[in-house]
C-alpha positions as CSV (number, residue, x, y, z in Angstrom):
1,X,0.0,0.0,0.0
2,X,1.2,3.4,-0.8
3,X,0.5,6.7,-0.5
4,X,0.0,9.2,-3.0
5,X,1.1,13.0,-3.6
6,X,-2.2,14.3,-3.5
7,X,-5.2,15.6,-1.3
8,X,-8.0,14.2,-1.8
9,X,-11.5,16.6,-1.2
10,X,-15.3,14.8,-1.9
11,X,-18.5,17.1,-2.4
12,X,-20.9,16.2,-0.9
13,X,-24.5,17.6,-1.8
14,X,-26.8,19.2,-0.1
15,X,-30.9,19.7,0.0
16,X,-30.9,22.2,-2.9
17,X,-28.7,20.0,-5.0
18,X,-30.5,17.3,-4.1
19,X,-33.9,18.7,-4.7
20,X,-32.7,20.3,-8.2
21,X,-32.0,17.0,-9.4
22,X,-35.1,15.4,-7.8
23,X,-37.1,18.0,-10.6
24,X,-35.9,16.1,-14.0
25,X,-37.6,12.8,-12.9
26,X,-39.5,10.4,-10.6
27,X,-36.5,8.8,-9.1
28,X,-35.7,9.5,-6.3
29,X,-31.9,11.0,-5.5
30,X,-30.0,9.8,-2.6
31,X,-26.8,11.9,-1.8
32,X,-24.5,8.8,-2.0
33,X,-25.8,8.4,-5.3
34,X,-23.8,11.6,-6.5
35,X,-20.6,11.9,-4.0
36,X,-17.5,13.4,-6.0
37,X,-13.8,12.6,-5.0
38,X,-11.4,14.9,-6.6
39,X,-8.0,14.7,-6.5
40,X,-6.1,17.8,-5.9
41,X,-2.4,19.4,-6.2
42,X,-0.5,18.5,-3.3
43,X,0.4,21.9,-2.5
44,X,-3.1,22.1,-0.8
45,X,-3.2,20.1,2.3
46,X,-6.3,20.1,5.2
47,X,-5.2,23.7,6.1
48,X,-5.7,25.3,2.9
49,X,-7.6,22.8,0.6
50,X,-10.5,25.6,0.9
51,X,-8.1,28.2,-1.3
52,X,-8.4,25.5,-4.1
53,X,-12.1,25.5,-3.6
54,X,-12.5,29.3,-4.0
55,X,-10.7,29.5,-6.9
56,X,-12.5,26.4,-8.6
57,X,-15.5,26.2,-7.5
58,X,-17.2,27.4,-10.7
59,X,-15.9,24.4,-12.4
60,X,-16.6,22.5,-9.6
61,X,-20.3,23.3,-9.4
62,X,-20.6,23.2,-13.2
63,X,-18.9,20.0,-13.0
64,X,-21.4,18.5,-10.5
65,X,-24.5,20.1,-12.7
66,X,-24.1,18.3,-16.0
67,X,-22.9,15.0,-14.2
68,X,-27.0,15.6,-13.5
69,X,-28.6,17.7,-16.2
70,X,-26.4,18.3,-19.3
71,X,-28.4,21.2,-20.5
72,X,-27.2,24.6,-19.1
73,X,-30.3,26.2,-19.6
74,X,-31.8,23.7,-16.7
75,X,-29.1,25.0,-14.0
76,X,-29.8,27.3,-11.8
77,X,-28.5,30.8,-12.8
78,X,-26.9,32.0,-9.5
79,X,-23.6,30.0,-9.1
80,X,-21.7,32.4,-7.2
81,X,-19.4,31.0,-4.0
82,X,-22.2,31.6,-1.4
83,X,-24.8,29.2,-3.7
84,X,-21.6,26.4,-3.8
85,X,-20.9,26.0,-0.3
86,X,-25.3,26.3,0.5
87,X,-25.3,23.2,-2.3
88,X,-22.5,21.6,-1.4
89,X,-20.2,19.8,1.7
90,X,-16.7,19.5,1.0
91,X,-14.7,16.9,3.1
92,X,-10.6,16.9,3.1
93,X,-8.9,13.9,3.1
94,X,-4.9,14.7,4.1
95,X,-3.9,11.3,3.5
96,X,-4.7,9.4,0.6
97,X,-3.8,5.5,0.1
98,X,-4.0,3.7,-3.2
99,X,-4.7,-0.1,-2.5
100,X,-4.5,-0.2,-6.8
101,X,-2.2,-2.9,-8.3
102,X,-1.4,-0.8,-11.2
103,X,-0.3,2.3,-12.2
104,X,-2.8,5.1,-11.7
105,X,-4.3,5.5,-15.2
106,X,-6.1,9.1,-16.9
107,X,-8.3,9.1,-19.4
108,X,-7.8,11.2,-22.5
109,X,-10.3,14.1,-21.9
């Protein structure tokens, strides 16, 4: 087992996320059903992940919107960094372990 040179931060949703998404159908959305790890430059750590946040959480919130709803028009139109953090949890994890066989893998974007 190793560790590796990143911090790892999950978003967690919130009720208005939560009941955003609940509006495009009749299933019903569970918060576990739409938990987000990201992995982040190691030069943020548990005492300053949250300056990464600020300065992505557009992305971030846009990010977790079309994972939903790929139509931008559907979104809600205030997505400022008040409306994030009232949508959103974000939990730090300092110390992240990969349990993985392999070498770490990305996928072309």
């Amino acid at each position: 087992m190793k560790t590796i040179n990143r911090t790892a931060i999950t978003i967690i949703p919130k009720q208005p996320y939560i009941d955003w998404a609940d509006s495009f159908n009749d299933v019903k959305v569970y918060y576990k059903d739409v938990v987000t790890t990201i992995l982040i430059p190691d030069e943020y750590d548990e005492f300053n992940y949250e300056k990464f946040i600020k300065k992505t959480y557009k992305q971030i919130f846009e990010e977790q919107l079309e994972s939903w709803m790929a139509d931008p028009d559907a979104w809600p139109k205030k997505r400022d960094y008040k409306t994030f953090k009232k949508w959103f949890d974000v939990l730090c994890s300092d110390m992240t372990w990969d349990y993985g066989d392999g070498d770490i893998e990305h996928d072309e974007d």
